[in-house]
N, C-alpha and C positions, 0 to 999 in steps of 0.2 A: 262188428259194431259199425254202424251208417254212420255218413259226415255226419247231423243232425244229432245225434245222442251224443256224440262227441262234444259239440257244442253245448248243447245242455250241462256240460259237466263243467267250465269256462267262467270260472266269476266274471259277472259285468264287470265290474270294475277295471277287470286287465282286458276288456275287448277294445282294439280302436278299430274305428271303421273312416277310409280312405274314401275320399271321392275325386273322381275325376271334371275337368270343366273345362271348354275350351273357349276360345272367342277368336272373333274374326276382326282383325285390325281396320276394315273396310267398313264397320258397320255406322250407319251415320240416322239423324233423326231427321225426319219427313217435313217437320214443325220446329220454329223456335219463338224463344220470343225475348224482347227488350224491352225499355225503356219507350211509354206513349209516346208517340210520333217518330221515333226512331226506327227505323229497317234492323232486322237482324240478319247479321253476315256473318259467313262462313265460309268454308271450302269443304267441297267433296272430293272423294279420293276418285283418281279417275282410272285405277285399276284393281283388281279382282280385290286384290290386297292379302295380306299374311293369313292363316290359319296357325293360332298357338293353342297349345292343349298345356294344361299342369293338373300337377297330383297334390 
């Protein structure tokens, strides 16, 4: 019997399905914006920075 026919036999119901995602604590936006006449400030990160994954 293949994975596949095994599966087929699997109420939806009881399947959960897991994803993976990570992000990179460094990532910063190019653009921003404020309030007319005002500057938008910020800080960028001035090293590589973290990589975190979760499930």
């Amino acid at each position: 019997m293949g994975y596949w026919s095994e599966v087929r036999e699997i109420e939806a119901s009881k399947l959960i399905f897991i994803d993976e995602s990570g992000v990179n604590l460094a990532l910063l936006r190019l653009y921003a914006r404020d309030l007319i006449g005002r500057r938008a400030r910020g800080r960028k990160p001035q090293k590589r920075g973290v990589l975190l994954g979760s499930v």
